[in-house]
N, C-alpha and C positions, 0 to 999 in steps of 0.2 A: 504493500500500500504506500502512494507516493505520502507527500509532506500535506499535498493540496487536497488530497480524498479525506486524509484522515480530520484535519479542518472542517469539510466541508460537511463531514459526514455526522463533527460532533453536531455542529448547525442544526443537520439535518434533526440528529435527536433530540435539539433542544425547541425546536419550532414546528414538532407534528401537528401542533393545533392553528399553526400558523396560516390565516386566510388569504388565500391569491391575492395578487394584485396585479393592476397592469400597469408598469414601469417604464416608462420611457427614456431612454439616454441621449442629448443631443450631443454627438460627436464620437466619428467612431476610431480614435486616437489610442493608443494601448491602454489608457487607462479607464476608457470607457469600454474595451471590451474586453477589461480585464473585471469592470463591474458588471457588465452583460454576462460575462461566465458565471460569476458566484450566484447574482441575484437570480438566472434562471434556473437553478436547481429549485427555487420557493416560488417564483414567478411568473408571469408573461410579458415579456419583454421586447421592446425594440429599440433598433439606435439608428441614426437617422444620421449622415454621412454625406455632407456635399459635394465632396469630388469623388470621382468614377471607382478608386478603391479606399478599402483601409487601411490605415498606418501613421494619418496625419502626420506628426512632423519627424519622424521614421519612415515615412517615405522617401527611397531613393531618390538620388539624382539620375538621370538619364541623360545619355549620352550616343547616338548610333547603337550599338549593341552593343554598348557595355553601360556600365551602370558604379554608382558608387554610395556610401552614406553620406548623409545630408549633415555635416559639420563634423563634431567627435562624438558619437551616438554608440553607446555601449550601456549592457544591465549591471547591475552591482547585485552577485549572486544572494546576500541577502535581502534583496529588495522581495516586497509583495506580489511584482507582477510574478517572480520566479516559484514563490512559495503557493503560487494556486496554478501555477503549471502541470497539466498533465505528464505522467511519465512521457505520452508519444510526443507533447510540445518540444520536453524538455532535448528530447534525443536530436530536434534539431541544429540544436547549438554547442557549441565547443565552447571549454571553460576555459580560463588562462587567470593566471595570476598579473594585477595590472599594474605597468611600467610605467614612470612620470619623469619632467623634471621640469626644473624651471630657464628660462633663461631670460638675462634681466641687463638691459645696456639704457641706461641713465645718463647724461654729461659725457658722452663719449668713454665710460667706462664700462666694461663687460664684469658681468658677476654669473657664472654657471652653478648650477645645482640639482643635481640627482634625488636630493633628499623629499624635494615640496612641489608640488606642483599650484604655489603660489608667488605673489611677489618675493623675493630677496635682498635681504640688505648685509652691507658689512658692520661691523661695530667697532668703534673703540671705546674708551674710558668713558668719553664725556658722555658719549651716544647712549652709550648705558645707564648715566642718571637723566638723561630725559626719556629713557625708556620706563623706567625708575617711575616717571613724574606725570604718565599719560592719566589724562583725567579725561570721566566719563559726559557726553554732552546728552543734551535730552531729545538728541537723533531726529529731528522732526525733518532732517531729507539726508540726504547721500552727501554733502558738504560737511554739516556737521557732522557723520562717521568720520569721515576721512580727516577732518581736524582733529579728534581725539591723540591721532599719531603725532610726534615731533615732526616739525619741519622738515627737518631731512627724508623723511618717510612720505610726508603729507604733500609737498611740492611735486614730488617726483608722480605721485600716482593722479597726482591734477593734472599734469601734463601728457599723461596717461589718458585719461578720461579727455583733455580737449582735444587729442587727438582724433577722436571718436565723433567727435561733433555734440558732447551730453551737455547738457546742463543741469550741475550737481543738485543747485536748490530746488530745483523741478522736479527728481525724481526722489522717491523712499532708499532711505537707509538701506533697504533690503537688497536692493540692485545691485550693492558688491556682490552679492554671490552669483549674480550669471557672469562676471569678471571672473570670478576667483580671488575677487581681493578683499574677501575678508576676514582672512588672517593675513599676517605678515611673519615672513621666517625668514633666519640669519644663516651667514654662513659658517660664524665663530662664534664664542662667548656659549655654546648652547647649554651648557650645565646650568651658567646662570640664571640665564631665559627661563629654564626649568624650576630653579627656584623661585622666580617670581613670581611666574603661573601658579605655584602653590600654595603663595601667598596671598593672592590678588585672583578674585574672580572679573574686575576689570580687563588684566592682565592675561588673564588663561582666555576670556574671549578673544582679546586683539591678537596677539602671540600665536604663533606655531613654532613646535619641533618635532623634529624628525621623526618618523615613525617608528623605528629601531630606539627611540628612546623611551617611547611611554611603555606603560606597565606592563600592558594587558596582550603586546605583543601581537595583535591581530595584522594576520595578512588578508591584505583586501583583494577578494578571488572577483572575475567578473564572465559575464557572456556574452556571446554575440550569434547571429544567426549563420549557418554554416553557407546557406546559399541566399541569404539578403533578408530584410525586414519583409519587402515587397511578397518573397513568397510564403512566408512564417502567417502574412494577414489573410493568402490567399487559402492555404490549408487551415487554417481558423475558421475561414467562411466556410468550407468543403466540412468541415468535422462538425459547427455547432449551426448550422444553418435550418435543422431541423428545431433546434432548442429555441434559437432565438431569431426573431424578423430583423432582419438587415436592411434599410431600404439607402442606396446610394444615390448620389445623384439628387437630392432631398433637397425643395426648394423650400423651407420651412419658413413661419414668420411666429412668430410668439402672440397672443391673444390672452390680455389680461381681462378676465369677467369676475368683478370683485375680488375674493380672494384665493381664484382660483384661474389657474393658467392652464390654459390650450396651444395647442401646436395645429396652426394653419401649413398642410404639405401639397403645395400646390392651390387646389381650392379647397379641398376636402377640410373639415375643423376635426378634430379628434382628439377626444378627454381617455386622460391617464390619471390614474390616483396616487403615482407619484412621479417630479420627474427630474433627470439630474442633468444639469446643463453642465456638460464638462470641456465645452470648447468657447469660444470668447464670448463674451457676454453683452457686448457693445449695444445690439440690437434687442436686445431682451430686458437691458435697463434703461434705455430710449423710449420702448414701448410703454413700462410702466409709469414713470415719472416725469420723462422728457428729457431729462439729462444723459449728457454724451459722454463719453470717456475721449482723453486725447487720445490714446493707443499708440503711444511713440513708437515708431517701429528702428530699427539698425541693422543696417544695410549691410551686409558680410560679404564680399566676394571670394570664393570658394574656388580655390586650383585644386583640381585633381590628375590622377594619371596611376597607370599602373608601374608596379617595379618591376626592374627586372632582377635582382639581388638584392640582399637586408639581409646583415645579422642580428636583426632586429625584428620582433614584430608584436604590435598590441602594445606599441607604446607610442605614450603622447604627450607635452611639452605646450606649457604656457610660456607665449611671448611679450614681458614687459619691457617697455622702451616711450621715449618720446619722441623719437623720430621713424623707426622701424616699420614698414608694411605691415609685417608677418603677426597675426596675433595667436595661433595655435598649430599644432604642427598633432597629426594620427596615422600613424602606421598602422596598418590591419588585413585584417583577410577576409575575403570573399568566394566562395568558391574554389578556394583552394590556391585562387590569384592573388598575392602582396598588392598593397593597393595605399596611397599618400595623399591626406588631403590636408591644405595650408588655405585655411582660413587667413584674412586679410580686410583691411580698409579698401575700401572701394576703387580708390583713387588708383589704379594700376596703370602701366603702358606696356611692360614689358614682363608678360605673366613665365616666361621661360627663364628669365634673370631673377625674378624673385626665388623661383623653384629653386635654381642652383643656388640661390645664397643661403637655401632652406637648407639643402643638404650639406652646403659648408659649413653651417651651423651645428646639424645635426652630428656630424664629425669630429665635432668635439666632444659631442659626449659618448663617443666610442661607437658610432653606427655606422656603419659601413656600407651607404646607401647608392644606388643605381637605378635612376628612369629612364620609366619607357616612355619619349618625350613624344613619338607622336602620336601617343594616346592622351596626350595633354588637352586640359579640357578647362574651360571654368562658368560658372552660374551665379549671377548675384542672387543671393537668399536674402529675402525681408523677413526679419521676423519681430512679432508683435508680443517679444516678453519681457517689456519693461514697465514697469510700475510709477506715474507720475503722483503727486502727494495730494493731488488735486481729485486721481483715479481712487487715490484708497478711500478717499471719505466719500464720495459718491457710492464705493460697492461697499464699504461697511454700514451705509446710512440702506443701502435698500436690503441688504442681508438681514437688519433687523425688521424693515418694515415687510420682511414677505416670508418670517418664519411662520407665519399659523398659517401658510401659502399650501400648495400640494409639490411648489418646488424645494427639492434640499438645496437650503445654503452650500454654495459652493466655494470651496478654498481659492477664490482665485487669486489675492493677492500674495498666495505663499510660493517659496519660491522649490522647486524639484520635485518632478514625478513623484515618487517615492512618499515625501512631504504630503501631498495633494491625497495621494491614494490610499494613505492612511486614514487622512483623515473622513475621507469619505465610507471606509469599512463602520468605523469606529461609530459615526452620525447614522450609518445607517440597521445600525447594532440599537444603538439607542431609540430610533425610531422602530425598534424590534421589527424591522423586514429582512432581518439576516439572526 
């Protein structure tokens, strides 16, 4: 018996008496039909899918006939989507222990590191008592996070950020973590570091070390799919298609009648008794109250191409700098093919020169990497997961005004899969339909 039967199974025993319902999920992204799998073991279900297949932002990129992932997109084998995977789900994915680093060029200085796949800094003495001396702000956007750090920390990762085109006081606090920058790790002094964080819950937030140093010694295992996202959603649909209504292609509009939301699909209206909106929310809190979300979106242009050699593979590299292109660098596999994709700022001219500086990059930290240049490829990706401060209080003001609603409150301003689909088990535990 897998991880996910035995779960599913206690459910099952703990909810005989439990009354069908007809469930609706708008968005059929991994983590709405990772709740399309649980929730139909108890009920009837549909998810309701705007473009032609599943996988939303796991959907490949396409290219001729070949294909690649859509930025650095991997499962973290303790995640939930993994633990309600079927044994047949699971047998399509290869496990691997996951490889990082960082690389960090500031004032024309280079700083490498194997240890974090966060920002980096060096230290000396003095560095150390304003390390010492970080005081906490009352975070009300992403400026004040990043002021918490000393100057020398704080400057460098502003220039960071206007690289990017952001404006810090605009957006929430929370938005270092689609960065990765929020912790910051060293490349000396780390024992100290260590003692701070143990003294200072301030400190143990901002701060990172190394993972060889903490306690608890855990290696973080991850997975990926052996022949793509793209076919992992298509055998999803083939195995629960009978369980659950998939409909694609879904022109949906949201219909508020009092305290109770409908889903207009094309012309058709259609009442569900409960419904969980797991993809952007833009239109569904415009319908209710009028208010718009900005939706800032950031532009990423995306080089790919296949390898033809790597002593390396399933490893990935954040890129800090204030002048640099490059902002993340993934080595991986697909079908059995090595394959590189180097996320970047938009602004490119010469997407074959950036690739090679990737790899002379990459050389330093001992990879020993070769493309295959005319399979060289690239796609600007817009994506829409930044949080403005303006967004959160609009979707926290209507999460409370439409709990006694038929929709669950959705986590949207939290920030990782994982984060998101907890919390959605956990709400829907308590609303006892699991």
């Amino acid at each position: 018996m897998t991880i996910s039967q035995f779960q599913v199974g206690v459910l099952l025993q703990k909810n005989k008496i439990m009354k069908r319902k007809k469930i609706c999920i708008i968005g059929g992204g991994v983590t709405g039909c990772t709740l399309a799998k649980i929730l139909s073991r108890f009920h009837e279900v549909t998810i309701f899918e705007r473009k032609p297949n599943l996988g939303g932002i796991l959907e490949e990129y396409k290219k001729k006939n070949n294909f690649y992932l859509r930025g650095c997109q991997y499962i973290d084998f303790e995640s939930p989507i993994v633990k309600f995977m079927s044994k047949k789900e699971l047998n399509e994915f290869y496990v691997f222990n996951q490889k990082y680093f960082s690389y960090n060029k500031f004032n024309n200085k280079e700083l490498f590191s194997k240890n974090y796949a966060v920002p980096v800094f060096l230290l000396d003495k003095e560095k150390l008592k304003k390390i010492r001396s970080s005081k906490k702000s009352k975070r009300n956007n992403l400026n004040e996070k990043i002021e918490e750090y000393p100057d020398f920390i704080s400057l460098n990762l502003k220039k960071f950020y206007l690289k990017l085109g952001l404006n810090l006081e605009e957006l929430t606090f929370e938005n270092c973590f689609n960065f990765q920058t929020g912790k910051i790790g060293f490349i000396n002094h780390i024992d100290k570091i260590k003692e701070f964080k143990n003294k200072s819950k301030l400190l143990d937030d901002l701060y990172a070390i190394p993972r060889k140093k903490l306690d608890d010694k855990f290696i973080t295992k991850s997975i990926l799919p052996k022949k793509g996202f793209n076919t992992f959603f298509e055998n999803f649909e083939k195995q629960y298609s009978k369980k659950i209504k998939i409909i694609k292609k879904s022109n949906i509009r949201p219909k508020w009648d009092l305290n109770n939301l409908k889903i207009i699909n094309n012309s058709e209206i259609i009442n569900f008794d409960k419904i969980v909106w797991t993809g952007n929310p833009t239109y569904l809190i415009k319908e209710f109250n009028g208010n718009k979300l900005n939706s800032i979106p950031t532009k990423i242009l995306q080089i790919s191409a296949d390898v033809v050699s790597s002593n390396k593979n399933n490893y990935f590299g954040q890129f800090y700098s204030d002048e640099l292109e490059i902002l993340r660098v993934f080595i991986y596999k697909l079908n059995k093919i090595k394959k590189i994709n180097i996320e970047c700022i938009p602004k490119i001219k010469d997407e074959k020169k950036v690739a090679l500086n990737a790899c002379k990059i990459l050389s330093k930290y001992g990879v020993d990497i070769k493309i295959n240049f005319e399979t060289l490829s690239c796609f600007l990706d817009v994506r829409f997961n930044l949080i403005s401060t303006n967004d959160k209080r609009i979707i926290e003001n209507f999460n409370k005004k439409t709990i006694k609603t038929n929709l669950l409150n959705s986590p949207w301003i939290l920030y990782g899969r994982d984060q998101k689909l907890n919390y959605y088990i956990e709400k829907l535990k308590r609303e006892k339909l699991l």
